[in-house]
C-alpha positions as CSV (number, residue, x, y, z in Angstrom):
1,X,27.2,-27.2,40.8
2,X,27.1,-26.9,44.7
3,X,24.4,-23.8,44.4
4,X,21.8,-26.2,42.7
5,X,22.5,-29.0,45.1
6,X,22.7,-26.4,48.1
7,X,19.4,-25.4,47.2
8,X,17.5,-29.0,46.3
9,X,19.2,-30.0,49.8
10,X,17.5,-26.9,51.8
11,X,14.0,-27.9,50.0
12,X,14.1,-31.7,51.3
13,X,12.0,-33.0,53.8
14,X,15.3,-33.9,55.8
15,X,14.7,-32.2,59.6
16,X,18.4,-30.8,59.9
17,X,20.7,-29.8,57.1
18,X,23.6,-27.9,57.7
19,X,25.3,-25.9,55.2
20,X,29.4,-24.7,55.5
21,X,29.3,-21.3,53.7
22,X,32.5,-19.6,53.1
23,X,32.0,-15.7,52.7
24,X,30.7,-14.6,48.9
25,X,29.4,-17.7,48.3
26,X,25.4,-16.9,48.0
27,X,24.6,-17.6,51.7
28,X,22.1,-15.1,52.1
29,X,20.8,-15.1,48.9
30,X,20.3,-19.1,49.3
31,X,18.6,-18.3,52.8
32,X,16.6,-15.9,51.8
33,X,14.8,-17.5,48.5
34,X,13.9,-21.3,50.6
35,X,12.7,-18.9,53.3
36,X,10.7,-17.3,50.7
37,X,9.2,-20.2,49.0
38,X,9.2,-22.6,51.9
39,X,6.5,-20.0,53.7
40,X,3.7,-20.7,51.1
41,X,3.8,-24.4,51.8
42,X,3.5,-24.9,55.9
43,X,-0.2,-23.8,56.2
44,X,-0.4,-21.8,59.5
45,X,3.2,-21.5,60.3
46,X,5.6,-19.0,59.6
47,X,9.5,-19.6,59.3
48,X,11.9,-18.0,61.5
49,X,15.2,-16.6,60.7
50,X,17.5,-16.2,63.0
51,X,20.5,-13.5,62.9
52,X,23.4,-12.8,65.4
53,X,22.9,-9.0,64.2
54,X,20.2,-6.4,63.6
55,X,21.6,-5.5,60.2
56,X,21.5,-8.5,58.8
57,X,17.8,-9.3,60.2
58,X,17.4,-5.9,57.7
59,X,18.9,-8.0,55.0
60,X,16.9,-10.9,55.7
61,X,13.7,-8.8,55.7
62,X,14.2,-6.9,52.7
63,X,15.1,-10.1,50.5
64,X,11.8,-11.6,52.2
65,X,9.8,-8.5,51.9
66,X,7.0,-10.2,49.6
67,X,6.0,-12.8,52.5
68,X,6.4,-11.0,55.0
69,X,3.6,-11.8,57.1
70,X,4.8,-15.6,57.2
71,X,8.3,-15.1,57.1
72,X,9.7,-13.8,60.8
73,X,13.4,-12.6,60.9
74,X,14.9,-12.3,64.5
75,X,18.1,-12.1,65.9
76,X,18.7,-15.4,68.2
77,X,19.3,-13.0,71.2
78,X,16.4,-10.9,70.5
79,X,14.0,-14.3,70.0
80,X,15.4,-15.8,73.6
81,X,14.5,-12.1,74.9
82,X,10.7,-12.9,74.0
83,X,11.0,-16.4,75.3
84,X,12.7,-15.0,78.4
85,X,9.8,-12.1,79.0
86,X,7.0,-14.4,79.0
87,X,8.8,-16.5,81.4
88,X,10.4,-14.1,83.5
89,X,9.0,-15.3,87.1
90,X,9.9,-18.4,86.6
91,X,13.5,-17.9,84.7
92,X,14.0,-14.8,88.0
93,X,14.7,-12.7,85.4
94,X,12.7,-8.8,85.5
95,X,9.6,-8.3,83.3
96,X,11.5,-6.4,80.7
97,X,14.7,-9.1,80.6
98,X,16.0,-7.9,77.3
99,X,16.4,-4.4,78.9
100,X,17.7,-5.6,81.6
101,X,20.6,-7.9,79.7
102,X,22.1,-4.7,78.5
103,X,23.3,-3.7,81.7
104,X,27.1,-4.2,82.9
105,X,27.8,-4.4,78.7
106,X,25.5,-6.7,77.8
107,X,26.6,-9.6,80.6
108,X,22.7,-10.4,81.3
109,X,22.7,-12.0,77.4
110,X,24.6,-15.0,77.7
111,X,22.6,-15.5,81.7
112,X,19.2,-14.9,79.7
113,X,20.5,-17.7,77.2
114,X,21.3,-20.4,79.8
115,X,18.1,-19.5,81.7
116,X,15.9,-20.0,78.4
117,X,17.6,-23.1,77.2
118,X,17.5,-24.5,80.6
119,X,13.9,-23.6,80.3
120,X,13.3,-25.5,76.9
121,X,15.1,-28.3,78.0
122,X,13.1,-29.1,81.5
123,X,9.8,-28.3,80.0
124,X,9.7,-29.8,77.0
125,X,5.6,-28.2,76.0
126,X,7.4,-24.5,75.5
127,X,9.6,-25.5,72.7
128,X,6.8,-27.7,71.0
129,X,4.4,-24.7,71.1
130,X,7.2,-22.6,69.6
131,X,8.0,-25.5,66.9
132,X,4.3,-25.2,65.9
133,X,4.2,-21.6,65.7
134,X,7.6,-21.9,63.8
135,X,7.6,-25.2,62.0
136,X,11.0,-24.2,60.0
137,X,13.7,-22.6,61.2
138,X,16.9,-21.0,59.1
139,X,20.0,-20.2,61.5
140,X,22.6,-17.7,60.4
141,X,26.1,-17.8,61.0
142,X,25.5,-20.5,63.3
143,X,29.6,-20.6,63.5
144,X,29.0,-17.3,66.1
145,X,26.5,-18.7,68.5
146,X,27.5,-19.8,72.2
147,X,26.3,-23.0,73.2
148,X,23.1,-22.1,74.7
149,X,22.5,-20.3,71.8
150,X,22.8,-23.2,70.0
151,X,21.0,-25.4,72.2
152,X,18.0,-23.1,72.2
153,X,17.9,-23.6,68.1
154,X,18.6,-27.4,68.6
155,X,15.3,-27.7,71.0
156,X,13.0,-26.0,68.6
157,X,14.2,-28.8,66.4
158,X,13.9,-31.5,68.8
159,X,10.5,-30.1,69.2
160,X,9.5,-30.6,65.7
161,X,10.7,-27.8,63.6
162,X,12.7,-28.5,60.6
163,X,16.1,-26.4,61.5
164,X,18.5,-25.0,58.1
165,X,21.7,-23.9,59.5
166,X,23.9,-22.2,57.9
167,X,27.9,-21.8,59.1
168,X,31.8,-21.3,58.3
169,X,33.9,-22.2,60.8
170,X,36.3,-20.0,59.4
171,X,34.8,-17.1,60.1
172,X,34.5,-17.4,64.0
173,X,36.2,-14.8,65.6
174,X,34.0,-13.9,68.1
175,X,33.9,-15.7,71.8
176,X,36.8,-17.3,73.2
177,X,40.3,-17.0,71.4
178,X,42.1,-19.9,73.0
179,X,42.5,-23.3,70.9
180,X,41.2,-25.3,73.3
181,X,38.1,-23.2,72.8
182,X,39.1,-23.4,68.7
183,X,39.2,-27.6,69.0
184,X,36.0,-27.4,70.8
185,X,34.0,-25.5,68.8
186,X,35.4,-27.7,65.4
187,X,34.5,-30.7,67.6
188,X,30.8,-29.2,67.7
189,X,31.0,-28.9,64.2
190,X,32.4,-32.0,63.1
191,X,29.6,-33.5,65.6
192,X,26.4,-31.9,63.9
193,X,28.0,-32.5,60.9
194,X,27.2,-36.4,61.5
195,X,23.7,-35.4,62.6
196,X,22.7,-33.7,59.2
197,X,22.4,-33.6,55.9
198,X,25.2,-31.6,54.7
199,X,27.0,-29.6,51.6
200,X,29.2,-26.7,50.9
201,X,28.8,-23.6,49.0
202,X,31.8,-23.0,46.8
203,X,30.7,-20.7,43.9
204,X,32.4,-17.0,44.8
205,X,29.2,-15.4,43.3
206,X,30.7,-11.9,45.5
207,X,33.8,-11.9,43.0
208,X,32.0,-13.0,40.0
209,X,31.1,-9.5,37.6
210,X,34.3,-7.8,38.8
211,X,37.2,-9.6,40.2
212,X,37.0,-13.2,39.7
213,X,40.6,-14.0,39.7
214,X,40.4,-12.1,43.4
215,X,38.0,-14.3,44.1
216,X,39.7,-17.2,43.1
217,X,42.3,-15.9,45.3
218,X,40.4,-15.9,48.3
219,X,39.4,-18.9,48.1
220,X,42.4,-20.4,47.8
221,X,44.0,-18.5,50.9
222,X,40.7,-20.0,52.9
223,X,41.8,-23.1,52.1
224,X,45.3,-22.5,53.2
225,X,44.4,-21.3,56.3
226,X,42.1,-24.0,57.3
227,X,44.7,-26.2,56.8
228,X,47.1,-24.8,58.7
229,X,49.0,-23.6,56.3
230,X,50.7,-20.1,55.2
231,X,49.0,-18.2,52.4
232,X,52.1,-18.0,49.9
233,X,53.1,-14.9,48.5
234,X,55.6,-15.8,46.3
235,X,53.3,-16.9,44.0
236,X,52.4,-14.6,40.8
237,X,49.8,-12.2,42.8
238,X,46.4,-11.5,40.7
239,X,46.2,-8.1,39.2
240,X,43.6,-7.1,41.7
241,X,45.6,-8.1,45.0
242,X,48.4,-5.4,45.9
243,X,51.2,-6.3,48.4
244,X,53.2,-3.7,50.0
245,X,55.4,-4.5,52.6
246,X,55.4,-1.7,55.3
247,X,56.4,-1.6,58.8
248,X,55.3,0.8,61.5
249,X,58.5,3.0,62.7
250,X,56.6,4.5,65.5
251,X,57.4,3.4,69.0
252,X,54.5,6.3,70.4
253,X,51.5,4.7,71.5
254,X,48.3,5.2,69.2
255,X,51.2,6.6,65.9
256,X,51.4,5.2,62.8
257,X,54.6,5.7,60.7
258,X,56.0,4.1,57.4
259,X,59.5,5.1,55.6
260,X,58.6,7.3,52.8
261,X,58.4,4.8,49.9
262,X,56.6,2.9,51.9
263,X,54.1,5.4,52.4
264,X,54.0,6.5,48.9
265,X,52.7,3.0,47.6
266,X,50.1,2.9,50.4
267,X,48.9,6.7,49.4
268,X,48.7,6.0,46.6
269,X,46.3,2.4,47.2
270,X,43.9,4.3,49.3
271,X,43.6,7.9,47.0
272,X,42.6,5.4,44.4
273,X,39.3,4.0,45.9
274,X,35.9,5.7,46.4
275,X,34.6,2.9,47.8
276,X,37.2,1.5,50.6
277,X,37.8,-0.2,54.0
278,X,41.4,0.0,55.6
279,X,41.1,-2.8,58.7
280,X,43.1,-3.7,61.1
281,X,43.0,-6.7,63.0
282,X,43.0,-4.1,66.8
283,X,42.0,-0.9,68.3
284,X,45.6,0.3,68.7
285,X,46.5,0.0,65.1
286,X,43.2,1.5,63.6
287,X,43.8,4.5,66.1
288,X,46.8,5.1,64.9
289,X,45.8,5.1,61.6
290,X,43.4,8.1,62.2
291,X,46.4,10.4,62.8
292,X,47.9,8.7,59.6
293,X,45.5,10.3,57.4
294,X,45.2,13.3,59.3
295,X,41.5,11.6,60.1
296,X,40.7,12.2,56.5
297,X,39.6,8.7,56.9
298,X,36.7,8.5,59.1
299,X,36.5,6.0,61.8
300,X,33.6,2.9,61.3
301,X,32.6,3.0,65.1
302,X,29.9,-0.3,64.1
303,X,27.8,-1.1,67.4
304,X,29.6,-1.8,70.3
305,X,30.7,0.7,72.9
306,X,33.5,-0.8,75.1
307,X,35.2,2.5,76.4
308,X,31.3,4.0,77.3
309,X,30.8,0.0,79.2
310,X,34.0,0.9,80.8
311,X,32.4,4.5,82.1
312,X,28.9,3.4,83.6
313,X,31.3,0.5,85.4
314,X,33.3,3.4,86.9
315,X,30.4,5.7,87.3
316,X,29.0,2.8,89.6
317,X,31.6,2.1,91.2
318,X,32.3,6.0,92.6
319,X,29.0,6.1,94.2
320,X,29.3,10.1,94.0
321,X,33.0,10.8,94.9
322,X,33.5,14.0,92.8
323,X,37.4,13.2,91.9
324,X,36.4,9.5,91.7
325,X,34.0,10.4,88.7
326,X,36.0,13.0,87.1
327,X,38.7,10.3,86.7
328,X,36.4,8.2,85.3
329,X,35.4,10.7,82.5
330,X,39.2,11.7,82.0
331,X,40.2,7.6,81.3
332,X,36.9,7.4,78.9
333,X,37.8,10.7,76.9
334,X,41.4,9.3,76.5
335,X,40.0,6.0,74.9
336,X,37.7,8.0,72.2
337,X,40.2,10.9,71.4
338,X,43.7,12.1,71.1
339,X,45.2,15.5,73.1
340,X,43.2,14.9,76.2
341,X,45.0,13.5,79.1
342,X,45.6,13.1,82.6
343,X,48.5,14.7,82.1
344,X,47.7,17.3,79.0
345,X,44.1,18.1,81.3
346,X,43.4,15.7,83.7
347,X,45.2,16.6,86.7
348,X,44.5,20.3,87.1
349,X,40.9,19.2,86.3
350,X,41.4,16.7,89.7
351,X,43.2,19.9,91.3
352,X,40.5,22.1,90.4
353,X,37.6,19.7,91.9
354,X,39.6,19.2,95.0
355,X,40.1,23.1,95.4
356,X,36.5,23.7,94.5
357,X,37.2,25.3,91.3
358,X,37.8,29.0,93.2
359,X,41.0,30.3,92.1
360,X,40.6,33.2,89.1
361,X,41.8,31.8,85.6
362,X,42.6,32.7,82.0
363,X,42.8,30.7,79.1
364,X,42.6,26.5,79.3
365,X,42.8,26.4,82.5
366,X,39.7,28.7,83.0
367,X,38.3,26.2,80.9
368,X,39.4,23.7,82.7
369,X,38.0,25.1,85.6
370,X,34.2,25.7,84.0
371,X,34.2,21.7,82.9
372,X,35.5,21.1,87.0
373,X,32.3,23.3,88.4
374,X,30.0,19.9,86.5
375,X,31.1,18.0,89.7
376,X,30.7,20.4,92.9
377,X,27.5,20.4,94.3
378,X,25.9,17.0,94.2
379,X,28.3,15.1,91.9
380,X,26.7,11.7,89.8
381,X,26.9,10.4,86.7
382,X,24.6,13.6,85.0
383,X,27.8,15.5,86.5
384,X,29.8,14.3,83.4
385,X,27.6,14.6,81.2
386,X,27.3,18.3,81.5
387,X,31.1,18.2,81.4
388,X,31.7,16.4,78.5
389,X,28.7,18.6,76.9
390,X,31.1,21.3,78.1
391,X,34.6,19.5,76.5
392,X,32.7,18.8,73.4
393,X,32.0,23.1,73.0
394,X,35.8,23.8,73.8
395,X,36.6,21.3,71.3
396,X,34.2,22.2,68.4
397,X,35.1,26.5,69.1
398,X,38.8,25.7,69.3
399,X,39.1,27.4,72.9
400,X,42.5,27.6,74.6
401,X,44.3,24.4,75.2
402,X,41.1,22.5,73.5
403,X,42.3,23.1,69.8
404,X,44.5,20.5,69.9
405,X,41.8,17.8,70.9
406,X,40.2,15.5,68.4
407,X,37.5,13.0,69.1
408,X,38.0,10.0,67.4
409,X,35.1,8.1,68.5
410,X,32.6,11.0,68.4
411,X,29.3,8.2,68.4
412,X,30.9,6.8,71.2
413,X,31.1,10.0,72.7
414,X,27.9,11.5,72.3
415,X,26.0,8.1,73.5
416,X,27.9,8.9,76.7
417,X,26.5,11.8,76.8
418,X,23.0,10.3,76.3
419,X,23.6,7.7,78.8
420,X,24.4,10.1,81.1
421,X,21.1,12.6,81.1
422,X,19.1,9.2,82.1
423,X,18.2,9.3,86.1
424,X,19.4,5.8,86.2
425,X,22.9,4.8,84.8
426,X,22.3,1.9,84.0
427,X,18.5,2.1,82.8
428,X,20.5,5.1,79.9
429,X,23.1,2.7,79.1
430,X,20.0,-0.6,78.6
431,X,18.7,1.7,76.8
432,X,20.9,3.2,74.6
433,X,22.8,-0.2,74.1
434,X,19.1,-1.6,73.1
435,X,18.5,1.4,70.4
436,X,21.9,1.5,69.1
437,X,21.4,-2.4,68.4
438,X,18.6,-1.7,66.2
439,X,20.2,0.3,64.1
440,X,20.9,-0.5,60.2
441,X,23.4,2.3,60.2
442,X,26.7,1.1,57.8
443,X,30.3,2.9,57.2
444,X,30.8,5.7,55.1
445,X,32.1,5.3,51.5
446,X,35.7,5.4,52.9
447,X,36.3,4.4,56.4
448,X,38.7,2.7,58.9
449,X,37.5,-0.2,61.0
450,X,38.9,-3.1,63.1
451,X,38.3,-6.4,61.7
452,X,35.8,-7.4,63.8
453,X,33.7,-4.6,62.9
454,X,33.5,-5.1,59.7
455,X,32.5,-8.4,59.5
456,X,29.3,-8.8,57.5
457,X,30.1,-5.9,55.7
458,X,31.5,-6.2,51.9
459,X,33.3,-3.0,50.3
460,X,35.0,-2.4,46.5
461,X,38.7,-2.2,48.0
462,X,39.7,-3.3,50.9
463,X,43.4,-2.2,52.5
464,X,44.7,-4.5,55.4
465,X,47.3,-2.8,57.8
466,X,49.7,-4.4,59.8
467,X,49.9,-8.0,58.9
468,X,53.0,-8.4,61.5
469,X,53.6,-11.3,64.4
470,X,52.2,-8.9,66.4
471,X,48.5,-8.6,65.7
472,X,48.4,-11.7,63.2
473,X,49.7,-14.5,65.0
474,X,50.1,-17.8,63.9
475,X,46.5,-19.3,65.8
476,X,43.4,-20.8,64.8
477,X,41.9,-17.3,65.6
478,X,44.1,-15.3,63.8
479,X,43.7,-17.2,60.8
480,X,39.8,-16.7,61.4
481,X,40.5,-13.0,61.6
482,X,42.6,-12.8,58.4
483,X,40.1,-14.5,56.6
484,X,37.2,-12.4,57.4
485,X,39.2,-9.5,56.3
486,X,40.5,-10.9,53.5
487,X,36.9,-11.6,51.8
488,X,35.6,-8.1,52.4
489,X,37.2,-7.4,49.2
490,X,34.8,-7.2,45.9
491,X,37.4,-5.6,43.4
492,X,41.0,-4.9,45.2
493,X,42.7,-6.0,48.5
494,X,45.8,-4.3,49.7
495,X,48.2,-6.4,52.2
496,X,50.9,-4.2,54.2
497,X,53.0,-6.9,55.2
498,X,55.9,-6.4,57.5
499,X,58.9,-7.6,55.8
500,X,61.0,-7.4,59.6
501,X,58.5,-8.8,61.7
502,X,56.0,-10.6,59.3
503,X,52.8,-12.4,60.3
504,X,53.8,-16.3,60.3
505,X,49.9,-16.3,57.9
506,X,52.2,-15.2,55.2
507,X,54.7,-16.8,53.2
508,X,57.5,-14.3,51.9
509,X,60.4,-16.6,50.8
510,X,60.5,-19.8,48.7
């Protein structure tokens, strides 16, 4: 059984070993119990687990709980940070750097990385004084770390430290989505692979009380899609793995629309579940599926804020220009809710501004008109917040010409709103973007995410929208995608496969 030799493997005195470890298959659990035991036996040490996300440091540190004083979980970003604040003068990086990396949407992360494993590599004494403080080291999801993450874990272990990694290349879908970048990162792979002791978990322990034969599924299709190959459909389906072949009908941007039998079967999938994810594999197609549902279905935000990265860039750029920063809000409110638009609001809003919001009006655009006042005066970034404060009142009391307005992204929304009472742009959105990381917040019993968002997350039934040529293409990344959602599922999984435009991941004919 690959568990037992998985777990004599981790408990060797080999320096590196380096375990592939396909969704389901006991990774964490397997991390978690040699962290555990390997603790008690490395004197004054303590081992380090490293994470690429906050929730599953919480994970880590719950199934570690009972040594926790010599067990450390960190996320690999949050462990350069410390690195990278003790070293600040001489990495000319501020005091706080982990603050600081937040700014412009997090583009000081990936400058703090190449700046700390610079570091490690030209002074060789900081990563042997980390190695000794953390004598074993346990990566996770290794498969989403960029190079200098990865070379900051690879000089602890130069240093001294034994280094358990666990990976699946299949489940990259983070970072570049080019095949060049695909055939380099497999090349890295296939590289350490040489340099380490190494094995594969295979047991689908996620599938094994409820669904095994989904499981078994899976599996399979993970092997089809590593190899290139289509995930046949023609095949005799398992009981717990639906296939409904729907196409959207809606040409309108951010609209969802399937013939009526079509709908029917899909109702009827998702009215079934209490417990259940509907992905898709973008942002256009799980907006659209809010106004499907009539956003009975709320939306699973997870932590990143692109549209609110998008504002503080604008804000910045307007330097104060009243109509300059009200178009900025109007664009950000259009990316986080439907019925407010440049045209809809927007541009008597602008007119409003311009004419110094003087004329007497009735109804929306009196409303419009009290949002406008935010910007006279001494227009800045607090400006819209105080506006959107205002748009989020309208909206909740149902004023004229405000009824009509629903926030899809309301977490979104309201951190704008924070960010925006800070002094500093930029310090609100660091901060902000640093809290919001920390968070172990997870989805709602029923919920619609992207793909991307869900990752890490597991659910009863899973419902996949919009397996077309169009968002599932025929790459290495796409195939990464599909997989990811594909082994969220624990009981069910629902395809809605496009029978006029299918994605070329799916075989349909014999």
């Amino acid at each position: 059984m690959s568990d037992s030799r998985v777990a004599a493997l981790l408990r060797s005195d080999s320096p590196l070993v380096l375990i592939e470890a396909p969704a389901g298959c006991g990774k964490t659990y397997q991390g978690a119990a040699y962290a555990s035991e390997a603790s008690t036996t490395i004197g004054n040490g303590r081992v380090l687990i490293l994470t690429h996300t906050h929730a599953a440091c919480g994970v880590f540190a719950t199934r570690t709980s009972g040594n926790r004083s010599r067990v450390c979980v960190r996320t690999i970003d949050g462990l350069i940070g410390e690195i990278a604040a003790v070293y600040h003068k001489a990495l000319d990086l501020p005091p706080d750097p982990a603050i600081w990396a937040w700014r412009d949407n997090g583009l000081g992360f990936p400058i703090m990385a190449k700046r700390v494993a610079a570091l490690l590599e030209r002074s060789p004494m900081v990563a042997e004084a980390l190695s000794k403080r953390f004598p074993i080291v346990v990566c996770d999801e290794h498969q989403d770390s960029s190079t200098d993450q990865h070379l900051v874990a690879m000089a602890l272990h130069q240093a001294g430290s034994s280094l358990r990694i666990f990976a699946d290349p299949m489940q990259r879908i983070y970072g570049e989505k080019t095949e060049k970048a695909a055939d380099a990162e497999r090349q890295r792979w296939e590289a350490l692979k040489k340099t380490a002791d190494f094995d594969r978990l295979s047991t689908p322990h996620r599938w094994k009380d409820d669904s095994p034969a989904l499981g078994d599924w899976i599996m399979q299709a993970r092997i089809d899609l590593e190899r290139g190959a289509a995930i046949d459909l023609t095949r005799p389906l398992p009981p717990t793995v639906r296939l409904i072949f729907g196409t959207n009908r809606s040409r309108s941007h951010r609209q969802y629309r399937l013939t009526g039998q079509e709908r029917r079967e899909l109702d009827v999938a998702v009215r079934a579940s209490k417990q259940l994810l509907v992905l898709g594999p973008k942002n256009d197609i799980v907006d659209s599926l809010c106004g499907f549902w009539n956003r009975s279905i709320p939306l699973w935000e997870g932590h990143t804020r692109s549209a609110l990265a998008v504002l503080v860039s604008k804000i910045q750029e307007a330097n104060g220009d009243a109509l300059a920063l009200a178009t900025a809000m109007i664009e950000f409110i259009g990316s986080v809710s439907i019925g407010f638009t440049r045209k809809s609001h927007g541009e008597r809003l602008l007119q409003e501004i311009s004419e110094g919001c003087s004329k007497k009006s009735r109804g929306k655009p009196a409303a419009i008109q009290e949002v406008g006042r935010h910007f006279l005066g001494t227009p800045s970034h607090m400006s819209i917040g105080s506006a959107l404060e205002a748009i989020d009142r309208f909206v909740t009391e149902r004023n004229p010409g405000f009824a009509e307005v629903k926030i899809d992204r309301r977490v979104e929304f309201r951190d704008a709103i924070r960010v925006c009472r800070f002094e500093n742009v930029d310090d609100g959105f660091a901060r902000v973007s640093g809290m919001r990381s920390h968070g172990t917040s997870s989805p709602p019993s029923r919920a619609l995410s992207t793909i991307h968002k869900a990752k890490g997350l597991e659910c009863d039934d899973v419902v996949v929208v919009a397996c077309d040529r169009d968002h599932l293409r025929g790459t290495s990344y796409a195939r990464c995608v599909l997989y990811v959602a594909l082994s969220r599922a624990k009981k069910s999984l629902t395809l809605v496969v496009s029978k006029d435009e299918p994605s070329p991941l799916f075989r349909l004919e014999a």
